[in-house]
N, C-alpha and C positions, 0 to 999 in steps of 0.2 A: 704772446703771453710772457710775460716777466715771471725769472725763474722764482723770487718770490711768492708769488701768488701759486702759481706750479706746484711749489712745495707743499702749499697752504691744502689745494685741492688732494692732494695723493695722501696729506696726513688725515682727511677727513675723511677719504675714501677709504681706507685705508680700517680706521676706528670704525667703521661701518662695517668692514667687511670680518673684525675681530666681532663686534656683536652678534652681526647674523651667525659665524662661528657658534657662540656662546648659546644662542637659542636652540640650534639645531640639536648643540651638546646636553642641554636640559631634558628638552623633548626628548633625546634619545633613551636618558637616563632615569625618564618619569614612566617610559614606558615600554622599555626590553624587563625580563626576566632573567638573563643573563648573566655574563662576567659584567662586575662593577668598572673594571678599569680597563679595559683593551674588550667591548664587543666589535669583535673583527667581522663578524657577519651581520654588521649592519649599514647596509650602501648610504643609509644618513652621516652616520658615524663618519666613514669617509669623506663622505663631502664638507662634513665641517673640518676634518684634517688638511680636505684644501681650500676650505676658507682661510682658514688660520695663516694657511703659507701665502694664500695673496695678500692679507694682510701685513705678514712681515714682511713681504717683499718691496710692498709698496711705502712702507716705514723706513725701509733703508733709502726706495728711491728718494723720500721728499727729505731725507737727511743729504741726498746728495748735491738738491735746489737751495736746501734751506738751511739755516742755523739750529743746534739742537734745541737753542735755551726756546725759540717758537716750536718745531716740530712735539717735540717730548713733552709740552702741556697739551697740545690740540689730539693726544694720542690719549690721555685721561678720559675724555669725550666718551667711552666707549660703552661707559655703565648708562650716560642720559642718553645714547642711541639705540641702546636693546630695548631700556623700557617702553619705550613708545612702539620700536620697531615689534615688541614680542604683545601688546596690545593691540598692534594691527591685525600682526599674520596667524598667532596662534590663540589669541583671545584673553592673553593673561595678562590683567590690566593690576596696575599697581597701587598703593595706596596713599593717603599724604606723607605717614611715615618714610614708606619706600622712596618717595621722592625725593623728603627733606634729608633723606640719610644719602641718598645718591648724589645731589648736587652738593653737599656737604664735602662727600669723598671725592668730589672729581674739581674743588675748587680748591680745598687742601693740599691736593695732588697735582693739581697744577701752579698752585702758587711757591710750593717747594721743590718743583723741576726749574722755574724760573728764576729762583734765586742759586741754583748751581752753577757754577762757572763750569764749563767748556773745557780750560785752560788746562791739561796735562804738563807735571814737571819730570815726569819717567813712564819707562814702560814697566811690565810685570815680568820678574827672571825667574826661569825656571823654577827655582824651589819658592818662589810666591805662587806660580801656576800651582804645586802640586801641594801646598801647603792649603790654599782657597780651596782647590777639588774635593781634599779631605775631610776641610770642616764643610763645607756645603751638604757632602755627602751622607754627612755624620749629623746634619742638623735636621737635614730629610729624615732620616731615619729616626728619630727624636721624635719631629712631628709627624709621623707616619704612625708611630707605637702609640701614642698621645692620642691621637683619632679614632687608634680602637679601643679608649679604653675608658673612652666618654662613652656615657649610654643616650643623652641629647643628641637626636640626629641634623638638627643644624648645626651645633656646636661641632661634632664633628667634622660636616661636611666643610665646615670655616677651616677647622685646624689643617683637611687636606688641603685647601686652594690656599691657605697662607705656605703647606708644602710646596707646593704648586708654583707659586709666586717668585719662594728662594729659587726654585731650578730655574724657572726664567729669568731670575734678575742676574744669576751667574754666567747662564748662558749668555745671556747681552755682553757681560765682561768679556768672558770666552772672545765672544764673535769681536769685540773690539780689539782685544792681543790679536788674534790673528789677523785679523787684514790689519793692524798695523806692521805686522813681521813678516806676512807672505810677500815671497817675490817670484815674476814670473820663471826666474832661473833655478830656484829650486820649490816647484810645486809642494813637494810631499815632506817639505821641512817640518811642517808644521803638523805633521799627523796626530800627534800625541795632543794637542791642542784639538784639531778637527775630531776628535775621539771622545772628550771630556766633553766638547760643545753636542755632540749628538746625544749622549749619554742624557745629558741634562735637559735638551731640548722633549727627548721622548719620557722623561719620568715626569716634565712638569706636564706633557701631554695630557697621559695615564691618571694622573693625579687631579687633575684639574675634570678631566671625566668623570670621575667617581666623586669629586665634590660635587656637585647637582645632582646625587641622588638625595633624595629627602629634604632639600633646602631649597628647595626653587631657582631663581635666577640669578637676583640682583645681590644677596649676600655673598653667595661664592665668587660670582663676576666680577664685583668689586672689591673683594679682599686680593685676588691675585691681580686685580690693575694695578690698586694699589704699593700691595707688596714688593713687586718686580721692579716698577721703578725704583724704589726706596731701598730695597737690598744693593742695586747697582747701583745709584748716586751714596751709599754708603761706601759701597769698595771704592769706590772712582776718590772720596774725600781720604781715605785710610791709604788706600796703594797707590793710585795714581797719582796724590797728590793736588787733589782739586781741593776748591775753598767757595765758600758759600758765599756770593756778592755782595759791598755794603760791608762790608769788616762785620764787629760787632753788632749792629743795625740787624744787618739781614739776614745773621745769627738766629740770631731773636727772633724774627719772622719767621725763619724757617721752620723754629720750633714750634711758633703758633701753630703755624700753616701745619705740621705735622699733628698738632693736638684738632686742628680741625676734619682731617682727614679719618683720624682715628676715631673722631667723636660721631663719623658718617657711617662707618665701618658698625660700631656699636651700635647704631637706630635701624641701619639693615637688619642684624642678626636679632633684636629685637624684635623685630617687626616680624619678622617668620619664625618666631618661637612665640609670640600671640597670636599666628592665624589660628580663625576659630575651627575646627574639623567641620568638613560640611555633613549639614545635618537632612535625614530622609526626608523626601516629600511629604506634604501632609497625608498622602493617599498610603505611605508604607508606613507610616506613623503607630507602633504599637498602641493599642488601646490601655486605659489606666490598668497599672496594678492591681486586683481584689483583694484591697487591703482594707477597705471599710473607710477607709480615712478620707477624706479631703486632701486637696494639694496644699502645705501651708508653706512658708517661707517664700526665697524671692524664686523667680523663673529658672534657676538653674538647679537650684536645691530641692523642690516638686516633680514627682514624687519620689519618698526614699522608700526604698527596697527597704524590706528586713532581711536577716540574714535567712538564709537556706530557702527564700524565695526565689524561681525564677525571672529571669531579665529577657527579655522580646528585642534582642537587638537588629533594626531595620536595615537593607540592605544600601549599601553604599557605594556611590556614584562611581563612575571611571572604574579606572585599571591600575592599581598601586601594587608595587613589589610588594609593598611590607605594611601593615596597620600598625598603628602607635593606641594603644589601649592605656588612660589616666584612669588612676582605680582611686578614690577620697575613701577612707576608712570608714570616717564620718554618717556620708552616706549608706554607705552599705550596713553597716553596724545601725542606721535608723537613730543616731544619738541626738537630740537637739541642739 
């Protein structure tokens, strides 16, 4: 097998084994009552913590076979392998929106990994290390406050996994300074480094957990694939000195490719801020209001409550932490 190909298969593997991750993390989070962001007693939980690490692992191996500008687009992949893989196993099948928002982000995000050069003209000196830690840690926190202060529970769960996204796109930096500067002669050089990369590895963990509560799968999933690339090929073009291929030209591409990623990003979060609430069986179906009235208006507006009437609200399916209740004035007030 040519290391090529080698590469090709450990980066697919790889994107597969970050999905199954990501479903597990959902599941977990659609269904503990718990801590939002570290449920430590749940042996799912854990298992997607060591998905995620075969995952990285195997990401570093096909970087080892292969070139970044291939491995780092076939790693986008991850958001069109959950949806299918999370319609097999756990039954949650997507929509056309979800789709056209998901191959959106994963084509924008791959065609702006591809046009990144490789090419380093320095490494990162300390006081860039501790300068990067600061603002990372300071921007986390920004969108950490930001996310509680949204009352939209997808929009929130976005703003944590774009949290989510910075810690891993800096930790990738991280992990790049150091094995460039580790040597077998002084292991523990680098600790202050190996410090700042754990820190950030475990807060995108934590964060990225607590986005899947309330949002489903493919909007949070896809906002940290995408995010994490694009915050690291941003430090990599800023500190490291890399340049976007194509001069001018691939410039320009990249920003498309960036406005189409973004534009994927936006049809997910959409798409799970119009799912419809499911609604009772017809057999738990309160019967009409005794209102004297007829049902007029369209199917959604029939029938209106007056006020200081009571409402027969029917019991509703599964197991959710929290109910989202939309109250229309309109209706209830009974105004035409």
């Amino acid at each position: 097998m040519s290391p090529l190909l080698l590469s090709v298969i450990l980066a697919l593997v790889s994107a597969v084994a970050y999905a199954a991750a990501a479903i597990v993390q959902e599941r977990v989070a659609a269904s503990a009552t718990g801590p939002r962001y570290a449920p430590l007693r749940s042996p799912a939980w854990w298992g997607s913590v060591l998905l995620n690490g075969v995952g990285a692992t195997l990401h570093v191996a096909a970087l080892a076979y292969g070139p970044l500008s291939l491995v780092q687009p076939l790693g986008a992949l991850t958001i069109v392998f959950a949806l299918p893989m999370a319609a097999l196993f756990v039954g949650r099948r997507a929509g056309s929106r979800a789709w056209r928002g998901a191959l959106m982000a994963t084509v924008g995000l791959a065609g702006l990994l591809s046009l990144t050069s490789g090419a380093e003209t320095r490494s990162l000196t300390d006081g860039d290390r501790w300068l990067l830690a600061g603002c990372t840690f300071a921007m986390v926190a920004a969108l950490f406050t930001a996310a509680h202060l949204i009352g939209r529970s997808v929009l929130r769960s976005v703003v944590l996994a774009a949290a989510a996204g910075v810690s891993f796109g800096i930790a990738s930096v991280f992990t790049k300074a150091v094995a460039e500067e580790w040597t077998p002669d002084a292991p523990l050089a680098e600790w202050t480094g190996l410090l700042v990369l754990s820190a950030l590895a475990v807060t995108g963990l934590l964060l990225s957990q607590a986005s899947y509560r309330g949002a489903g799968l493919a909007a949070p999933l896809a906002t940290v694939t995408v995010v994490n690339p694009v915050v690291a090929a941003a430090v990599g073009l800023t500190l490291f000195g890399e340049s976007f291929r194509y001069g001018t030209a691939g410039t320009v591409a990249a920003l498309i490719c960036g406005a189409v990623a973004a534009g994927g990003l936006v049809q997910l979060t959409l798409d799970r801020m119009t799912v419809p609430a499911p609604s009772p069986s017809a057999s738990d179906a309160p019967r009409e209001p005794q209102t004297g009235r007829e049902p007029t208006g369209s199917e959604g507006d029939a029938p209106r409550p007056e006020i200081g009437q009571g409402v027969d609200v029917g019991a509703v399916p599964g197991t959710r932490p929290y109910l989202e209740v939309e109250v229309r004035s309109r209706a209830v007030a009974g105004r035409p």
